[in-house]
N, C-alpha and C positions, 0 to 999 in steps of 0.2 A: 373025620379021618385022622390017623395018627398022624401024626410030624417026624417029618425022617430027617435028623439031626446027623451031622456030617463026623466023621468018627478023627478026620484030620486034624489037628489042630495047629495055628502058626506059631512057631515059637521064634523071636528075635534074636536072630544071630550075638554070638559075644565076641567081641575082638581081642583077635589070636594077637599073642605078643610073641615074634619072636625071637630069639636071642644067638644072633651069628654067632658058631662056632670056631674056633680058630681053624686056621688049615691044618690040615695033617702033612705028615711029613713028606709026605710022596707029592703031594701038592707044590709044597714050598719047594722042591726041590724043582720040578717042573716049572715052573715059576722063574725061578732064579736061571736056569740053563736057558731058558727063552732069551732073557736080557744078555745073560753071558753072551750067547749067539750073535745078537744085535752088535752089541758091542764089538766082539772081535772082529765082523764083518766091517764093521765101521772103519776100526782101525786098519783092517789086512789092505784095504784100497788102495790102490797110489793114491799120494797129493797129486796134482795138475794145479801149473800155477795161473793166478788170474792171469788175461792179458791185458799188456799195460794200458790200454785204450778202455780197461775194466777198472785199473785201478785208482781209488778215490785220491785226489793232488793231494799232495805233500803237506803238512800243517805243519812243520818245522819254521821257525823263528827267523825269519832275515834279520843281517845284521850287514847295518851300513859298509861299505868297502874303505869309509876313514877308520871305523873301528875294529874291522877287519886287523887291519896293519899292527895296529897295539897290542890285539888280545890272540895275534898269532894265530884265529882260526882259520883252517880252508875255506877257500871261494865254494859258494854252494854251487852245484851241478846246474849245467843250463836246462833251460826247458828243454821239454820232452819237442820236435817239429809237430806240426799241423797238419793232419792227416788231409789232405787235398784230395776229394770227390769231385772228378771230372766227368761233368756231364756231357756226354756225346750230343755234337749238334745233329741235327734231323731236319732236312729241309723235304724232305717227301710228303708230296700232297695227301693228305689222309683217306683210308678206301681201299679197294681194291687195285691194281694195277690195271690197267687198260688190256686187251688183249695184242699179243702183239701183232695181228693184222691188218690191227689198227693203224700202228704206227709205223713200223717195219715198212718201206719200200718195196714192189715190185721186182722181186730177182732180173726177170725176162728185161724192164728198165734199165738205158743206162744212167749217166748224171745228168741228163735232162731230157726230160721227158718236150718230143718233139710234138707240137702241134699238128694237124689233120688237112688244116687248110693252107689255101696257099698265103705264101711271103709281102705278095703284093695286092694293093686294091685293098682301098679301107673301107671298112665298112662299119655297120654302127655296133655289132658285136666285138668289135677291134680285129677282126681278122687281119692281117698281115703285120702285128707284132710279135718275132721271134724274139726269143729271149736273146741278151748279150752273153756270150762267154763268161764264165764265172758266175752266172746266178746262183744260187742254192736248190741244191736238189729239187724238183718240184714233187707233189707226191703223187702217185699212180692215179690214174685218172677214175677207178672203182675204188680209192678209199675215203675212207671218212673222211681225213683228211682234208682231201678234194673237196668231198661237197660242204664242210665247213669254209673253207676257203668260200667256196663259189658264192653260198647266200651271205657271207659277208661283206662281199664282194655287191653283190647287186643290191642289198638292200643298204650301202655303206651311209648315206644320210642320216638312218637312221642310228647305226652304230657310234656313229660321230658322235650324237648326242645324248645314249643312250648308255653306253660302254665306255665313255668319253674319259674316265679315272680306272681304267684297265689296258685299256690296247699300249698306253706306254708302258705295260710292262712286260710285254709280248721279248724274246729274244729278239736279238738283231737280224737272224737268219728268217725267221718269220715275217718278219716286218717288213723283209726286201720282198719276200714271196708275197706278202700279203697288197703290196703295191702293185706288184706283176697283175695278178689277178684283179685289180680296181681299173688298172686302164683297159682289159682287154673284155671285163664282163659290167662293167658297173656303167651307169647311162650317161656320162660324162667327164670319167677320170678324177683323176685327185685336184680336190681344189686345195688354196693356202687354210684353211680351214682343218679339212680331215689330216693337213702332214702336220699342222698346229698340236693337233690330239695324237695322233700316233709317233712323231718325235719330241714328243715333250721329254724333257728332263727326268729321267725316271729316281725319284729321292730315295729309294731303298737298292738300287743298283751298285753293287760290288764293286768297290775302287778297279780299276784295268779292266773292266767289262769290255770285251769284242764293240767296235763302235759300227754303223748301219756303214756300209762302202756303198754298197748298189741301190739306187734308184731307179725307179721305172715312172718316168713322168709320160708318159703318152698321152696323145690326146687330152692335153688338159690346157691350160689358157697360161700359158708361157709370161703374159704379162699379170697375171691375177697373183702366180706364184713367185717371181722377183722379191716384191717386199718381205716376202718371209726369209730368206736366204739372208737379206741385209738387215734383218732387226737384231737387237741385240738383248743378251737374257738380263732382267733385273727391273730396275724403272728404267724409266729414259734419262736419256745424259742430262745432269744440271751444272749450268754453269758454277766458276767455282772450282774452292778445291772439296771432296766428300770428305765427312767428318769420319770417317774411320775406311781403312782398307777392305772389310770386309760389307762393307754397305758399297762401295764404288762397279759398276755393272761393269760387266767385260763381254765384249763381244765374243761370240759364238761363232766357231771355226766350222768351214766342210771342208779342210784339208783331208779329213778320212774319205769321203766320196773318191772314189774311182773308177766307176761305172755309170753310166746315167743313159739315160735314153729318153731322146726329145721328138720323137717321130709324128707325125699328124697335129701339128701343136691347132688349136683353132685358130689362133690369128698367128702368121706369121710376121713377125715384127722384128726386125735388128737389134735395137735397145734393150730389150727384157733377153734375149740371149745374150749377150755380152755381158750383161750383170751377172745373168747364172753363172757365167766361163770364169769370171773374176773373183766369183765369192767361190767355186773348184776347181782352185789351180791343179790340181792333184787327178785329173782325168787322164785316165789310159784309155778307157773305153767308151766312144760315143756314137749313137744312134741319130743321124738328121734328115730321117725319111719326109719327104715331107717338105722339105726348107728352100727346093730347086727356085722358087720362085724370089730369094735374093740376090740370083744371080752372081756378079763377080763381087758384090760385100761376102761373100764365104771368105774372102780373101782377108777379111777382119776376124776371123773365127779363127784361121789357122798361126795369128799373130798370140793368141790368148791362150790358146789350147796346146800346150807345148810338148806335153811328155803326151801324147797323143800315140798310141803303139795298134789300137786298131778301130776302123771309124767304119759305118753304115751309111751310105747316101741312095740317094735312086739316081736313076740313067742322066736327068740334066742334069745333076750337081756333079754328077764324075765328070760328063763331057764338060762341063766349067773347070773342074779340077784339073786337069789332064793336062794345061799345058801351063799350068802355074807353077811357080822358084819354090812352092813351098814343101815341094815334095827332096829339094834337095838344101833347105832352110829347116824353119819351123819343125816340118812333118818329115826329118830325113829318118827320124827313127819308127814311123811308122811302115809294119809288118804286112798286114794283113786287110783289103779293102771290102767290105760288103758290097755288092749293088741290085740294087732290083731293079728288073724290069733292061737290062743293057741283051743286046747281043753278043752271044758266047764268042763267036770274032771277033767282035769289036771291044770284046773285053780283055780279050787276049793280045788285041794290038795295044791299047791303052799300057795291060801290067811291063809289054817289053819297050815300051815310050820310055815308061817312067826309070825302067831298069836303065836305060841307055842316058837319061838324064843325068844319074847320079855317079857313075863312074867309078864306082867302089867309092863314094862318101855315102853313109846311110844303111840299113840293114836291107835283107834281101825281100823283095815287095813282092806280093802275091793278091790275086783280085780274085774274090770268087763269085759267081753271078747264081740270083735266085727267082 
């Protein structure tokens, strides 16, 4: 058969040389008007001058101010000040904001929210401690608040030990609240212990911080909490003089206390009360529901307790009071009496006793029975 030979054949490219032509005139001229353009745009712009916090420091020559004097030149210009970035402090907890139903009080509430049950008759839920005058707002009995408060409260053992480098640093209004709530729901009040942790010294607290006024000691063992009140912060005292001022311990004031409340104590004892009265001379407001069974020693209570302006007892400790010098001594400046458990007659003969004692020495006395 024939052979069908292919009629293509490959031929090997040759390399094209080519030879750039100059521009023509229409080119260069296009050309050059481009750059002209640039340029004038360039120049037509305002300057804007750096600004001085842009510009690179001075590299001019100092020259000493002795040879200043000889060589007649002027003092170089002072520095430029130091631009000071003040940073805004920010203490807000990081997060969202709470809602404010959270924290916001009750409208329908006034400034303390009144207990349900009665005043008198103790019982092991602390029923019959009202709060003193001047507590801190309590919070509505439906808010969070509240029931953070409350399992605080009853499971406080465990907080003690658990929360033990937090609770001091609770505010001071809390802290009075948060004791209110221990005697009256927790299974045996504050021991020297949990006020050890919740008044501790707080080290990040703001010099003139609010300091705690109100106590609520109920139902707690009167003799367990004394030693706390009389220790003193730091080590303990060594004989000798201390090698520096700032290593020597200073005892720890409750001149700020002015409220307290001692009502139900477990043991009644004389001695661990007279220590509390002398480590807070500074009491206005006291609570001694509970105490009747010292009979006429109250009459050592009212030598200690001086600025005294208004006091809680039950029906024997008034009828022991009632015909005591203290109400026209000691207690002339006291206002206003609580009592539980008296008859409203017989309370009413007592407050115009007391008025008749004092003869215009004293302010004007009022008893009120619950």
């Amino acid at each position: 058969m024939p052979k069908h030979t292919s009629q293509w054949s490959h031929i090997k490219p040759r390399a094209s040389y080519h030879t750039p032509r100059p521009p023509s005139a229409s080119e260069s001229s296009n050309t050059n008007s481009v750059n002209d353009l640039l340029s004038h745009l360039r120049h037509s712009q305002p300057h804007h001058d750096a600004p001085s916090s842009l510009l690179p420091p001075s590299t001019a020559p100092s020259i000493p101010p002795g040879l200043q004097s000889i060589l007649g030149t002027p003092a170089p210009p002072p520095p430029r000040p130091r631009t000071r970035v003040s940073v805004p402090r920010n203490r807000r907890i990081p997060g969202p904001p709470p809602p404010a139903s959270w924290l916001l009080p009750d409208p329908d509430t006034g400034s303390i929210v009144t207990p349900t049950f009665s005043t008198c008759g103790e019982t092991e839920q602390g029923a019959g401690l009202l709060p003193l005058p001047g507590l801190p707002q309590l919070p509505a009995e439906d808010s969070l608040q509240h029931y953070t408060l409350l399992r605080l409260a009853r499971d406080w053992d465990f907080h003690c030990v658990y929360d033990q480098h937090y609770l001091c640093e609770l505010p001071s209004r809390w802290k009075s609240v948060l004791l209110h709530y221990i005697a009256r729901y927790s299974s045996r009040g504050i021991t020297a212990a949990g006020l050890e942790v919740l008044l501790a010294e707080d080290e990040n607290e703001e010099e003139g911080a609010e300091a705690v006024s109100y106590l609520d000691l109920s139902r707690a063992d009167i003799k367990d909490l004394a030693p706390f009140f009389r220790q003193t912060s730091g080590e303990p005292q060594q004989e000798g003089v201390a090698e520096s001022w700032d290593l020597a311990p200073t005892a720890r004031t409750w001149e700020e206390v002015t409220h307290i409340s001692l009502s139900y104590p477990r043991r009644v004892e004389l001695s661990p009360l007279l220590q509390l009265l002398e480590a807070m001379p500074g009491i206005t407001h006291l609570s001694l529901l509970g105490w009747s069974a010292l009979g006429l020693k109250l009459k050592m209570v009212t030598k200690l307790a001086l600025c005294i302006r208004w006091v809680e007892v039950d029906k024997e400790s008034m009828e022991t009071l009632a015909t005591m010098e203290a109400w026209t001594g000691a207690w002339r400046g006291v206002e206003k009496v609580r009592v539980c458990g008296m008859e409203r007659e017989r309370a009413e003969e007592v407050q115009r006793l007391v008025r008749r004692m004092r003869k215009g020495v004293g302010r004007w006395f009022e008893v009120e029975v619950v």
